[in-house]
C-alpha positions as a Python dict, from the first residue, in 0.01 Angstrom:
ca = {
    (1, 'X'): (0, 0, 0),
    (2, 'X'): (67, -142, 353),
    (3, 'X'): (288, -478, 374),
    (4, 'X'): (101, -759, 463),
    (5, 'X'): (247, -966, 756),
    (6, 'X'): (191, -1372, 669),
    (7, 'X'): (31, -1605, 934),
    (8, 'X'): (266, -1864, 1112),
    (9, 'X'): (83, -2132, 1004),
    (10, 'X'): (220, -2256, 655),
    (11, 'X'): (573, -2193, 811),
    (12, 'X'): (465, -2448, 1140),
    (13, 'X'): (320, -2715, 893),
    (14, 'X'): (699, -2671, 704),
    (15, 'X'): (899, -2698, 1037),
    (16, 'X'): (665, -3016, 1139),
    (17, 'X'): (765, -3187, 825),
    (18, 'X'): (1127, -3077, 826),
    (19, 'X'): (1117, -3213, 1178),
    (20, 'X'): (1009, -3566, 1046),
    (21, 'X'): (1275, -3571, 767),
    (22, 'X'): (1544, -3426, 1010),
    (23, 'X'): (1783, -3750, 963),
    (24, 'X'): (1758, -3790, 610),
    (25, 'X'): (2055, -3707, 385),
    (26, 'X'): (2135, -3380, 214),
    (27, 'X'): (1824, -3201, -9),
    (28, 'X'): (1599, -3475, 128),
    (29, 'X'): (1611, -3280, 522),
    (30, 'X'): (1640, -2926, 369),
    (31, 'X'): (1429, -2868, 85),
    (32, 'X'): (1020, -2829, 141),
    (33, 'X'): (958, -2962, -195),
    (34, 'X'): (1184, -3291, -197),
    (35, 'X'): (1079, -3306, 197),
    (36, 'X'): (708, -3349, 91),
    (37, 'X'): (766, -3637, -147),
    (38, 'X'): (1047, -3855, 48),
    (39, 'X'): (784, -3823, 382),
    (40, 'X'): (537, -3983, 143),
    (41, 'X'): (768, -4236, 58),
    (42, 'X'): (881, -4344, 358),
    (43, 'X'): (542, -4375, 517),
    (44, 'X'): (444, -4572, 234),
    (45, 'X'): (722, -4768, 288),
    (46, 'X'): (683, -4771, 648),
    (47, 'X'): (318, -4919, 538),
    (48, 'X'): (454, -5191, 313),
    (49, 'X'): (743, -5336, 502),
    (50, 'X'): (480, -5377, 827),
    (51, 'X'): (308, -5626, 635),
    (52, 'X'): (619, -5767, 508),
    (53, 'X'): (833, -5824, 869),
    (54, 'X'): (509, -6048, 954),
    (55, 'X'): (584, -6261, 629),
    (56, 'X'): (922, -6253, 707),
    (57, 'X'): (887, -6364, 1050),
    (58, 'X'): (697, -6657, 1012),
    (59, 'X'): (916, -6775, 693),
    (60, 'X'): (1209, -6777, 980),
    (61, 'X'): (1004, -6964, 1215),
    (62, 'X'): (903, -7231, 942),
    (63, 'X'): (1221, -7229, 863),
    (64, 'X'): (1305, -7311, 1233),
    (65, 'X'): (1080, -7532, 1316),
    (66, 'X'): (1153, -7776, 959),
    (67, 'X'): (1503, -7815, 1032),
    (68, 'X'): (1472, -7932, 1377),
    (69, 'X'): (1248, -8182, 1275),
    (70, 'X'): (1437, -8312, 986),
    (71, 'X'): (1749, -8278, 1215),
    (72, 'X'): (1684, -8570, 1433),
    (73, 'X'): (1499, -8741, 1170),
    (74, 'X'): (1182, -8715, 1415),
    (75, 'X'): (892, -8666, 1174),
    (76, 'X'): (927, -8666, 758),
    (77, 'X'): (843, -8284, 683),
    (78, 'X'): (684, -7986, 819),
    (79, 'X'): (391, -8012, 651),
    (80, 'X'): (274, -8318, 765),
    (81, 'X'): (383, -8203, 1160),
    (82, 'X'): (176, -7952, 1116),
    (83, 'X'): (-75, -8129, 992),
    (84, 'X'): (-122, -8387, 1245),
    (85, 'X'): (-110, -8068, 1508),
    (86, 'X'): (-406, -7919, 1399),
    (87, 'X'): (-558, -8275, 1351),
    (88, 'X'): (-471, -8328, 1744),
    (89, 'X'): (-617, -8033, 1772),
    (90, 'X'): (-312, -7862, 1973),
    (91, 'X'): (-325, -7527, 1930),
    (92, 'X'): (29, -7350, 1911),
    (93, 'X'): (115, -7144, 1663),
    (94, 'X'): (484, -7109, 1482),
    (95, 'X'): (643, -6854, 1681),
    (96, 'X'): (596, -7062, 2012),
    (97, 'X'): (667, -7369, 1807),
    (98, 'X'): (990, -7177, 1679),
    (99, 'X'): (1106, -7031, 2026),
    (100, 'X'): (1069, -7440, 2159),
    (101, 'X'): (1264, -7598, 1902),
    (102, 'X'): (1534, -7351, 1946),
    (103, 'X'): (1585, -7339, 2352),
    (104, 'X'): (1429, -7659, 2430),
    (105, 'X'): (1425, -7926, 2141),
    (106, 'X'): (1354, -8231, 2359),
    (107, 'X'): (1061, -8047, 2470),
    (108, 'X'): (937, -8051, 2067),
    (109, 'X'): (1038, -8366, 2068),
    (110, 'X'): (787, -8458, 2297),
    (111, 'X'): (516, -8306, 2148),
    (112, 'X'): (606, -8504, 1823),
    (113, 'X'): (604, -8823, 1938),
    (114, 'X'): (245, -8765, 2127),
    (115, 'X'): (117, -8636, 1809),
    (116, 'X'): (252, -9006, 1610),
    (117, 'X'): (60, -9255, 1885),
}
């Protein structure tokens, strides 16, 4: 019986994966097997933690935003800041409210005292 030359093509779907886990550590680059499951876990991962940076995020700017306005004793709580902003109908959203308190906090300053009168 004749040998029977394989096709290229399971050994090109192996190289792209090993190519993907190139940077990982030891057995997790080399071997197809373990390759297979750790590229499934770190695009699951991948998946999870996109979700989870926006959460994260906009706890930090929250986070921002609150203690500049407790700083300087300008208005009670976030809540109610926020609050009266939507109730003035002044639409900005945390990360612009974040990025002002930081660079320019008279400028938020401002803004709170229009929202009181």
């Amino acid at each position: 019986m004749t040998r029977i030359k394989r096709g290229y093509i399971a050994r090109r779907r192996r190289t792209k994966i090993r190519l993907f886990a190139s940077s990982f550590r030891g057995a997790h680059s080399r071997l197809t097997r373990t390759v297979t499951q750790q590229k499934i876990r770190a695009l699951a991962s991948a998946y999870r933690d996109r979700g989870r940076q926006k959460r994260n995020f906009r706890h930090l700017w929250i986070a921002r935003i609150n203690a500049v306005i407790r700083y300087n004793k300008v208005y009670y709580s976030y809540s109610r800041f926020i609050h009266n902003l939507s109730k003035r109908q002044l639409l900005l959203n945390r990360k612009i409210l974040a990025q002002i308190a930081i660079l320019n906090r008279n400028c938020l300053y401002i803004i709170s005292n229009e929202i009181i009168k």
